[in-house]
PAPAZA-29469 format. One record per residue (C-alpha): x, y, z. Coordinates in steps of 0.2 Angstrom, whole numbers, plus 5000, padded with zeros to 4 digits. Layout:
REM residues N
XYZ
...
***
This chain:
REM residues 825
595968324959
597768314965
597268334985
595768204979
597268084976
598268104988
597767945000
597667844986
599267904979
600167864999
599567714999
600467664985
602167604980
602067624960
603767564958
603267384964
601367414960
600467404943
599067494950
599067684939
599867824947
598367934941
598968084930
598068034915
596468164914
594768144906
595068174890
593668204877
591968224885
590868074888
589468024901
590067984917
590867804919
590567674933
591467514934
591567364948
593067274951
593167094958
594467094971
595366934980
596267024996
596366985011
594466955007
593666944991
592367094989
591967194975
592467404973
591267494966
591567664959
590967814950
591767944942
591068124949
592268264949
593768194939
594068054952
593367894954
592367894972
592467724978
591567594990
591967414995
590767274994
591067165004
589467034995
589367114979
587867214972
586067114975
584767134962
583367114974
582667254979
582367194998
584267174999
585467285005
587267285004
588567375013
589667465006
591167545015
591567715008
593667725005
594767834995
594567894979
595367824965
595967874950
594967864931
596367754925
595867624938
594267604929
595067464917
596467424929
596667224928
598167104938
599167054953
599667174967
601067114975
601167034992
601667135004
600867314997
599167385001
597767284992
598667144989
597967014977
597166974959
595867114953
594767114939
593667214931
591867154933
590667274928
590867434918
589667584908
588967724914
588067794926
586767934926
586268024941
584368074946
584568254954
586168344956
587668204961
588768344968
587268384980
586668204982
588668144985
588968274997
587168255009
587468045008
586268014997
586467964979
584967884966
585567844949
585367744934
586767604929
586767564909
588367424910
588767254905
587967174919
586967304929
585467424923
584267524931
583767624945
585167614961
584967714976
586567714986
586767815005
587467845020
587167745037
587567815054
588167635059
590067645069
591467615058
593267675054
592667725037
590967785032
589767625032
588367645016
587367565010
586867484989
584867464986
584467414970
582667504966
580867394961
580967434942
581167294927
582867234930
582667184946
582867004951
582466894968
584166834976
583266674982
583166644962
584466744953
586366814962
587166904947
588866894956
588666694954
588066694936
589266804930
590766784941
592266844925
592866984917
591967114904
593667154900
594467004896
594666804901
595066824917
594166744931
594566734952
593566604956
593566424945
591766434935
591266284940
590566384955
589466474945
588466304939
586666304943
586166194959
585766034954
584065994951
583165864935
584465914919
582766014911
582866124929
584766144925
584666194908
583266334912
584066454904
583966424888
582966484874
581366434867
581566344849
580966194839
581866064837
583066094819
583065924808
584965964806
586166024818
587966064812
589365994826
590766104834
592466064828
593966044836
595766174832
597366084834
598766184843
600166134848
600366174866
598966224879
598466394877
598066504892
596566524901
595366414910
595066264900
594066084903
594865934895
594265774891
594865614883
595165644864
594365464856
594665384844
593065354834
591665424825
590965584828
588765554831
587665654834
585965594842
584465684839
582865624849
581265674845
579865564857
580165374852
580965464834
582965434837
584265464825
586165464824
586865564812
588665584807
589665734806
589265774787
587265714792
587365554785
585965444796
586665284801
585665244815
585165084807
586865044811
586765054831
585064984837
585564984853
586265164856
584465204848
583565084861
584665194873
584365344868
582465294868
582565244886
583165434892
581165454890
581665614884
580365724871
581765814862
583565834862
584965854850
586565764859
588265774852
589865634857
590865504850
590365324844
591965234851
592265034851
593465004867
594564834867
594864714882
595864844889
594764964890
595865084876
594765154862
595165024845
594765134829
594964944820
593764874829
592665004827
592964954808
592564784809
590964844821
590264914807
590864804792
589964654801
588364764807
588564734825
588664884837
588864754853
590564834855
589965004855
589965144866
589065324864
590065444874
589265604874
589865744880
588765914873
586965944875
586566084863
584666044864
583165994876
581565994879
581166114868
582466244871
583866304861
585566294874
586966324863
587366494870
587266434889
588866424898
589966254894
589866194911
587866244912
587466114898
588765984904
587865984920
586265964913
586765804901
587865744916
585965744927
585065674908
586265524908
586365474928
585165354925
585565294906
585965124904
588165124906
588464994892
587965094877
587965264883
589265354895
589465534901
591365584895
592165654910
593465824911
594665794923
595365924935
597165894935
598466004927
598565984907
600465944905
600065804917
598465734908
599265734892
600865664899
599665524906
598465504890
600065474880
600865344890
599165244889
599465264869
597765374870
597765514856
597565654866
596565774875
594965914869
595266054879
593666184879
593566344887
592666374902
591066474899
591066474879
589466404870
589166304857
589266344840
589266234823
590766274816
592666244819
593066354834
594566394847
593566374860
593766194858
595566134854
596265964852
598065914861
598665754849
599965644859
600665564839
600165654823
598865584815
597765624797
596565564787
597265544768
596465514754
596865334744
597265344725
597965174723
598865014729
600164884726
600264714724
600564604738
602264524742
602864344747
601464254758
600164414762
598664414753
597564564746
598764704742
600364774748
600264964753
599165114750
599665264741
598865424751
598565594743
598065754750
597365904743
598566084740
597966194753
598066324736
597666264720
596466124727
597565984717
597765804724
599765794727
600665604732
600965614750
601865444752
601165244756
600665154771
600964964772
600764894790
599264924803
598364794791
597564624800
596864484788
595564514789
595664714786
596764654770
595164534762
593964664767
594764834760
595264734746
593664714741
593164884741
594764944732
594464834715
592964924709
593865094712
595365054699
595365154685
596565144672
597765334674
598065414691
597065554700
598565654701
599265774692
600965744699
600965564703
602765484708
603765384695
605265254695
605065124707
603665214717
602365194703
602865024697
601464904697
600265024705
598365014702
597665174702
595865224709
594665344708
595165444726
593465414735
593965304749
594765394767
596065314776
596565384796
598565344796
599765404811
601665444807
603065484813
603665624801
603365714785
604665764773
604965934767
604065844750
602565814760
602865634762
602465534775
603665414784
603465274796
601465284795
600365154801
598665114793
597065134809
595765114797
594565194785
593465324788
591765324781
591165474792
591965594780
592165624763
593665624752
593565814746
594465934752
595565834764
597265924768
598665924780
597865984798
599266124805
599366134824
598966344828
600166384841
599466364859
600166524867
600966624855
599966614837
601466714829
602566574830
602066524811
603366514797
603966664787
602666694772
603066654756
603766814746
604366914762
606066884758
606166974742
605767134752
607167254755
606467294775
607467444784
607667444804
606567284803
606867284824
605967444825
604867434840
603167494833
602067454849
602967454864
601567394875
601767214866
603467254858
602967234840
604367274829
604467324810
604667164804
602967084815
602167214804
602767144788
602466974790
600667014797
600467084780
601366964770
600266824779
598566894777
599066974762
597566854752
596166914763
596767084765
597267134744
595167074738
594567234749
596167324741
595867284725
595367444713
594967544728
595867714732
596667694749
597467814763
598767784772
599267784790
601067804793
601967804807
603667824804
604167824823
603167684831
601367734840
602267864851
602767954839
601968074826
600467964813
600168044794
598667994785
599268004765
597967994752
599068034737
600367944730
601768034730
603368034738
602967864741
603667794724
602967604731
602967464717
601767454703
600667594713
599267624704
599167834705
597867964697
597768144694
596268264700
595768264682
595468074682
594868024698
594168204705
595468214717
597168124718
597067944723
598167784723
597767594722
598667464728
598467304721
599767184722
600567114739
602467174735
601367354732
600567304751
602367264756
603267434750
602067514757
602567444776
604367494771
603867654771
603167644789
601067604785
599867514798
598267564794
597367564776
595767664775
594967624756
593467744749
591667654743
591967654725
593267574714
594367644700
593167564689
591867714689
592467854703
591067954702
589867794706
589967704723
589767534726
589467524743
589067634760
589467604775
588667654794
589967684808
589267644824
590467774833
590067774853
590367874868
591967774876
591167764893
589767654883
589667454888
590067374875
588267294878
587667464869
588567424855
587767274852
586067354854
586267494841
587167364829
585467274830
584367404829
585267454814
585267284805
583367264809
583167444799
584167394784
583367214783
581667304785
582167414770
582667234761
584667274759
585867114762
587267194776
589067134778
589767184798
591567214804
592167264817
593267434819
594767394829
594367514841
592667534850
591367534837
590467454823
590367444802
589167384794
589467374774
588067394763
588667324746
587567444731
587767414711
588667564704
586867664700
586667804713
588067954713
588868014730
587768144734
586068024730
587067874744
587768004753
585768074756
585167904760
586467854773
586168014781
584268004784
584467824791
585367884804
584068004807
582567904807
583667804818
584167944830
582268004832
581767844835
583067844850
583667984854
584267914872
585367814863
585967854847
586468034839
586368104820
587668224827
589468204825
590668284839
590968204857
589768324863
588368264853
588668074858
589068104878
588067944882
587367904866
588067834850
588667924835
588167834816
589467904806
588567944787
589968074782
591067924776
589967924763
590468084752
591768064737
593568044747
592968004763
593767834767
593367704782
594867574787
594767434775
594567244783
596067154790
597067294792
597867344807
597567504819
598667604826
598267584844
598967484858
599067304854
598767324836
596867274835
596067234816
594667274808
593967104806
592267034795
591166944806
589466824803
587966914808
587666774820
589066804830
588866964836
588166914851
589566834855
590766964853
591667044867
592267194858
592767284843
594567254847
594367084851
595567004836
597467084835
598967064827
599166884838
597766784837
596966864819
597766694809
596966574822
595166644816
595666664797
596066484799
594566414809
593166534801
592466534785
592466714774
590966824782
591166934767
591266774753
589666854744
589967054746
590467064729
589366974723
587767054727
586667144716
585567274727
585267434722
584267604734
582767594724
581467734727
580467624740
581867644749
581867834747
580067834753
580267734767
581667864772
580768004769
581568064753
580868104737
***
């Protein structure tokens, strides 16, 4: 292998480079990898490679790879490169050989028809690709045509995966990255060619047209995050979205209230698109002479029922024409609403533009216009009806809705009232706490108006438990807290009190409940949060330890994970023996798994004897026990499937989607899929996680009925009905040797002791992944087990409701249908 290297390695200057010097070897066995990497040289081309003989032999293409069988693409043989290069991404310097970006493109195995030492050697190569991107049958040879290198040539063969080029170019449809967000070209490149918006939006899926459809919501941040991103006027208005159904055309606000009755117009509109379904998603805005977005008059739009000042501007299109786009590309369903609404009339509806000018730049320029900021979504994501960080919100003053719990009275020549007392709720115990008064923003008519909807509210004590006193609370009338008010501020006290705030009007969008301070998630650097709560009691050695180099985590990082995440993380604790991974010298240095409790001597450690738990076991509980136990150097906690409750009776198994590590991940997601449709045909509810590493869990919650050899027995011939069912793909086998290609379901983690990492914790591998809960609807979405780490975990726990909210409480037992079905008696 060394004489292999020896071009590439003189080609090279690894001290100025990033490229890999090449010593690393294969390691375990798995099936051959391939992987394509996108390269902006002096020319941008693609390099295709495949491992054969402990070295990657490599080919440039100078188009890409066509899946049109009538295509061929030349491909000029070069050096051979390393295995390492497989997931090689970045900049090699100017002025060294390759200069330029690369990216990894494609990835996954390949399998060769015949002998590939045979078929290299003669020029002629046939083999099937099982990657992100590419499938199939591939026939790749040698030409006789002149050239300083050898000039081949890449056929894709007439099987199921092929595509026309005049229809289909897999190298413009999917220009990025399989391994992260990178991308060398802008996206915009890869949008469809502009046809009618039905034409554009093609792609989609077939689907009927939901009555309801739940928005995407915004994440505030507080600087830009990296990446490629679209950004758009933030308005200042109502969130509406429009759902159009032939001549049937409703606008609905966030929450689903219907208030088209509200806006004839936008309805007549919306009518005249002549479109026979659609859901459309944008932002009721009322503009002033200006032209500036007016929340007030927005206000007093609705208060006197006339939407003359109105303006729909609409920027999604997660629906038409009888297809489901939500998971098409950003751009892809932008373009088609851009082509939907070319010819809609301009006064009540608009297309809401993205501007392609640096961010620091249009937020500098949106703020000196008093706008209120930008909405930045990133390029390529979909659309999904939740709070996400694929869309983020840039505010140029802080701003917040409040809840109102009272009033004073007015003073000298104003009329109405004099100020509102705002309230939000604790984040913790869900409480309304005072959050200070807002007594200017008011006009006279605002004043009459509000006034009037105040009196009925007043009720005779307040809705707080800690209301102010003194002079804050003299000659306050108190109301029932219904009513939403949107107030800007210039501050807010360490009490939680606002200062300088000026009332912009109420909003009847939204309800009362539930409304607490929005915190901005950090753009680029989601660490940057405030010290937990409790983390300061702990007695931490050699805090500045560095733990992962490759990031430059130290001891401390580790700690304040923990402390952070330490109300997620201590429910999958709870009652549950755990192991521990310590490792007492960072990652480079030696890891210990520890299952019994001593010499740990961590506080309030719950520890038991082989005569009470079968073996010797610990529970941790408590956060200063979770705390204690990163002192003493842990990183990863692995729990068994029962409980200290009955430890002869689990209450749960688990299936570990364990895979070759040459795999794509797309492999992943199809045996996570075919596993989830056995379990719901055998009618058991499933809770998925990912590993941290490369694989998948899926958590099968049980009431405490069946003992460890009865679960044990049934987890195991899943996996065998699964592995007979495909062989190809999965195996029943544990050992590398068993899964070269395939994908091992792990069932051993099911015997008394056996342990699987617990949810939220942290791995011990570069970049410190975690094992993290997901919905079942995004797995599609996923880009890979190791997706969430130690910097970007609290950004999700933040945006994302609990997957696992109803684990515990499921009631599902293996009843002997189930047995049957499995084969068992």
């Amino acid at each position: 292998m060394a004489k292999a290297l020896q071009e590439y390695q003189r080609k090279r200057d690894f001290g100025a480079s990033p490229e890999p010097r090449g010593k690393r070897g294969r390691g375990k066995a798995h099936a051959l990898r391939y992987c394509i990497q996108k390269h902006d040289a002096s020319h941008l081309h693609y390099d295709f490679r495949l491992e054969l003989d402990g070295t990657l032999k490599s080919w440039a293409l100078p188009k890409g790879p066509s899946l049109d069988p009538s295509v061929k693409r030349l491909a000029v043989h070069v050096e051979d490169h390393p295995l390492d290069y497989a997931d090689f991404e970045g900049h090699i310097p100017e002025g060294h050989y390759g200069a330029g970006d690369v990216i990894v493109w494609d990835r996954g195995i390949w399998v060769p028809e015949g002998d590939a030492r045979q078929g290299y050697a003669h020029g002629k190569l046939s083999f099937r690709l099982q990657g992100e991107k590419l499938s199939g049958l591939w026939h790749l040879f040698r030409t006789r045509l002149a050239g300083k290198k050898e000039q081949w040539m890449l056929v894709k063969s007439q099987d199921g995966e092929a595509r026309s080029e005049a229809q289909y170019s897999v190298v413009q449809a999917q220009p990025d990255s399989v391994l992260s967000d990178r991308t060398l070209l802008p996206r915009r490149a890869a949008k469809l060619a502009p046809r009618t918006a039905r034409k554009r939006a093609s792609a989609g899926r077939k689907a009927e047209l939901p009555k309801q459809l739940q928005p995407q919501l915004a994440t505030l941040v507080d600087s830009p995050p990296s990446g490629e991103w679209h950004y758009e006027i933030k308005f200042d208005g109502y969130r509406i979205l429009a759902r159009i159904q032939g001549d049937d055309v409703r606008l609905f606000t966030r929450n689903g209230h219907d208030w088209s009755a509200k806006m004839p117009r936008q309805v007549a509109a919306l009518q005249a698109l002549g479109v026979d379904s659609a859901w459309l998603d944008g932002e009721m805005v009322a503009n002033d002479e200006n032209g500036k977005a007016d929340f007030q008059a927005l206000q007093n739009a609705f208060d006197s029922a006339n939407d003359e000042p109105l303006t729909y501007y609409v920027f999604d299109l997660p629906y038409l024409g009888g297809e489901d786009l939500r998971q098409l590309p950003l751009q892809q369903r932008r373009a088609a609403l851009r082509q939907l609404l070319a010819h809609a009339p301009s006064a009540p509806l608009r297309f809401s533009e993205d501007f392609d000018q640096p961010v620091d730049a249009l937020l500098d320029s949106a703020c000196r216009l008093e706008l209120e900021g930008l909405i930045g979504k990133r390029a390529g994501s979909p659309y999904v009806g939740r709070r996400s960080a694929d869309w983020i919100k840039l505010k140029c003053k802080q701003r917040q809705e409040f809840v109102i719990v009272g009033f004073t009275d007015p003073k000298g020549s104003r009329s109405g009232f004099g100020a509102l007392l705002l309230a939000l709720h604790d984040t913790d115990s869900g409480e309304l706490r005072y959050a200070g008064k807002v007594g200017t923003g008011f006009s006279a008519t605002t004043l009459a108006t509000l006034h009037a909807r105040l009196k009925p509210l007043e009720i005779a004590k307040p809705a707080l438990p800690r209301p102010p006193t003194g002079a804050e609370a003299r000659g306050v009338h108190w109301l029932k807290p219904q009513l939403l008010a949107e107030v800007a501020y210039a501050q807010m006290t360490r009490d939680g009190v606002v200062r300088h705030s000026v009332f912009h009007g109420l909003r009847d969008d939204k309800p009362a409940m539930a409304i607490d301070l929005e915190h901005a998630m950090p753009g680029n650097n989601p660490r940057t949060h405030a010290l937990p709560k409790g983390l300061g009691k702990l007695r931490l050695t050699h805090p500045d330890r560095v733990i992962d180099a490759t990031i430059g985590a130290s001891k401390r990082q580790i700690a304040e994970y923990y402390a952070d995440i330490s109300p997620w993380i201590l429910p999958q604790l709870k009652h549950r023996p755990v192991a521990l991974v310590r490792a007492p010298d960072g990652l480079g240095g030696e890891l210990f798994f520890q299952k019994h409790a001593d010499p740990l001597h961590l506080p309030h450690l719950l520890a038991y004897d082989k005569a009470e738990a079968g073996q010797a076991a610990m529970v941790i509980n408590r956060p200063d026990t979770l705390l204690g136990a990163v002192q003493m150097n842990m990183l990863e906690l692995h729990t068994w499937n029962a409980t200290d409750k009955d430890f002869d009776k689990p209450d749960r198994f688990v299936l570990d989607l364990d895979p070759d590590p040459a795999l794509p991940w797309k492999a992943m997601l199809e045996a996570t899929q075919l596993t989830l449709t056995l379990l719901d045909e055998l009618g058991l509810k499933v809770f998925l996680k990912t590993s941290g590493g490369k694989g998948m869990h899926l958590v099968v919650p049980l009431t405490r009925r069946a003992n460890w050899d009865e679960v044990k027995a049934f987890s195991h011939a899943i996996v065998n009905y699964l592995a007979e069912l495909f062989p190809d793909r999965l195996s029943a086998v544990s050992g590398p040797k068993n899964r070269v290609g395939r994908i091992f379901i792990d069932y051993l983690r099911n015997g008394k002791g056996a342990t699987t990492v617990c949810a939220y914790s942290l791995r011990a591998r570069e970049g410190l992944p975690v094992s993290v809960p997901i919905w079942r609807e995004e797995l599609a979405q996923l880009k890979g087990a190791n997706q969430w780490h130690i910097g970007n975990l609290r950004q999700r726990l933040v945006e994302v409701d609990d997957p696992w909210a109803d684990l515990a409480k499921t009631r599902q037992s293996i009843t002997a249908r189930m047995r049957k079905q499995m084969g068992l008696a």
